[in-house]
N, C-alpha and C positions, 0 to 999 in steps of 0.2 A: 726086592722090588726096585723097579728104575728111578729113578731121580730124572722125573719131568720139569725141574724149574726148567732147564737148561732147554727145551721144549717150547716152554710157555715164555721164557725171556725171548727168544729168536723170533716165535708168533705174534709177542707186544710190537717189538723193537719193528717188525716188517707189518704191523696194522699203522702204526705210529708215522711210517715213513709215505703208506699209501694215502693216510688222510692228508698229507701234506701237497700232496700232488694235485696239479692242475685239474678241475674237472669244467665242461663248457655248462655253463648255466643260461635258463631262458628266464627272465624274470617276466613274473605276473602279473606286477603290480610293480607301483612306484615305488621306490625304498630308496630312503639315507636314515642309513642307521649304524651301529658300532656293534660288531659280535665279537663278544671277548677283545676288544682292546682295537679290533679291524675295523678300521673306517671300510664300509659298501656303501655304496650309492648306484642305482641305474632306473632307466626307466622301465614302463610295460613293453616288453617285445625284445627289449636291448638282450644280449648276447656277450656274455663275458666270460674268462677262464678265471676261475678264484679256488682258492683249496679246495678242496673236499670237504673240509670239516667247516668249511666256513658256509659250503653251498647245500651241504646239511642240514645246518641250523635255516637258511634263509626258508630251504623248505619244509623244514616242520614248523615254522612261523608262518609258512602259504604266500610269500613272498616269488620265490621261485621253485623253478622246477629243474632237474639233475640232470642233463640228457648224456647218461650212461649207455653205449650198447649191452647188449641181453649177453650175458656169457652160457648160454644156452647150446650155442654151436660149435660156439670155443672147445665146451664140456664133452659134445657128443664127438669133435677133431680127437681130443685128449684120450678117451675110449677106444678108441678106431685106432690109432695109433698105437698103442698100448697093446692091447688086444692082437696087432698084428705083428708083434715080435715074442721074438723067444723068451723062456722064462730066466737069462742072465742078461738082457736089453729092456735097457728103458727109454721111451721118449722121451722127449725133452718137456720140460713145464717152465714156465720161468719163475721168478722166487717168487714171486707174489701169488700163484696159483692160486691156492686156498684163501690164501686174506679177501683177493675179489670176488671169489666165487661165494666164502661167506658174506661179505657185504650186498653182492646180490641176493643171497638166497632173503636176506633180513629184509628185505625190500619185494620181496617177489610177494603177489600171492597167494595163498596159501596152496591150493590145488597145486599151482606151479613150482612153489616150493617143498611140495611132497614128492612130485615125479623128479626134480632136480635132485634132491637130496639121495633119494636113491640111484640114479646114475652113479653122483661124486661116490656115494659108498661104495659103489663097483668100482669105480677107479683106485679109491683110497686101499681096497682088501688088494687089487690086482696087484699095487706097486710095492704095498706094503709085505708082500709075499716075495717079491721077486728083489727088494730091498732084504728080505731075512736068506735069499740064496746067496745076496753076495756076501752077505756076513759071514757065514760059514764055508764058503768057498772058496777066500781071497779078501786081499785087500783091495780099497774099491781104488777103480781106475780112474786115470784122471777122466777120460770121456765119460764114463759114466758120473762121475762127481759132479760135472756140470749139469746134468740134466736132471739134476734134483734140486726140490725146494727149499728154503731155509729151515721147515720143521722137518721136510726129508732128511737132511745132513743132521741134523741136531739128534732125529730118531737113528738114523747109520749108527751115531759114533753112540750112541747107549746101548745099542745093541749089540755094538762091537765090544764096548766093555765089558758089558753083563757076559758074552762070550766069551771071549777069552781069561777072565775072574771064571768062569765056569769050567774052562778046559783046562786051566793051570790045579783046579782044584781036583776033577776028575781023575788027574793023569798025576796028580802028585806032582804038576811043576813039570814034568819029565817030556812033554811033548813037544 
């Protein structure tokens, strides 16, 4: 069976970096106050860029609001692309794919996160098939290395292992 830390370390390490990042917040109210250690302050209306995890908090305090675009069209680009190349080509995602797309889907809801969630499954079975041809085909290219996500590469290189621990053992070493 595979060894998914190395999985789930790469998935932390890229949620960890995404809440760090800038997101534009609209505040709803007045606020000076401290989250976790962050001086905020702004008024009703004001517009500022503050972490993620800070503009988070402000809005499930009902202080502010996130203004996140939908990755809704991103998702349906990501399919369409995908879908349109052969089974040894992959689009390009960039590494954070899945981390936004789950922090969208936790915030969508629910109808809209049932019709989302089934897409990304279509996309996640399509790459993750064409991810198990290049395993067994070849070593992966640099072009195509790039156009995978940080738990893309993390699942490659487990599955390259588990492969070849399987072919050295099939073949007695000899292949």
């Amino acid at each position: 069976m595979a060894d998914t830390t190395g999985m789930a370390a790469a998935q932390k390490a890229s949620r960890a970096g995404y809440d760090l990042e800038d997101v534009k917040v609209t505040f709803t109210a007045d606020v000076a106050t401290s989250v976790s250690g962050t001086d905020v302050s702004g008024r009703e209306g004001d517009v500022l860029n503050l972490p993620r995890w800070v503009a988070r908090a402000l809005e499930g305090a009902g202080h502010a609001r996130v203004d996140e675009p939908s990755m809704e069209p991103e998702l349906k680009q990501a399919i369409s692309k995908e879908n349109g190349l052969d089974d040894y080509q992959l689009a390009t995602l960039d590494d954070r794919f899945y981390v936004r797309m789950q922090a969208h889907l936790e915030r969508a809801p629910q109808q809209k996160r049932e019709e989302l969630g089934s897409m990304l499954n279509s996309l996640v079975r399509s790459r993750v098939a064409k991810i198990a041809r290049l395993v067994i085909s070849s070593k992966l290219s640099a072009a195509n290395a790039e156009k995978l996500t940080i738990e893309e590469r993390s699942l490659y290189e487990e599955m390259r292992a588990s492969h070849d621990e399987f072919v050295a053992r099939a073949t007695g070493g000899t292949a």
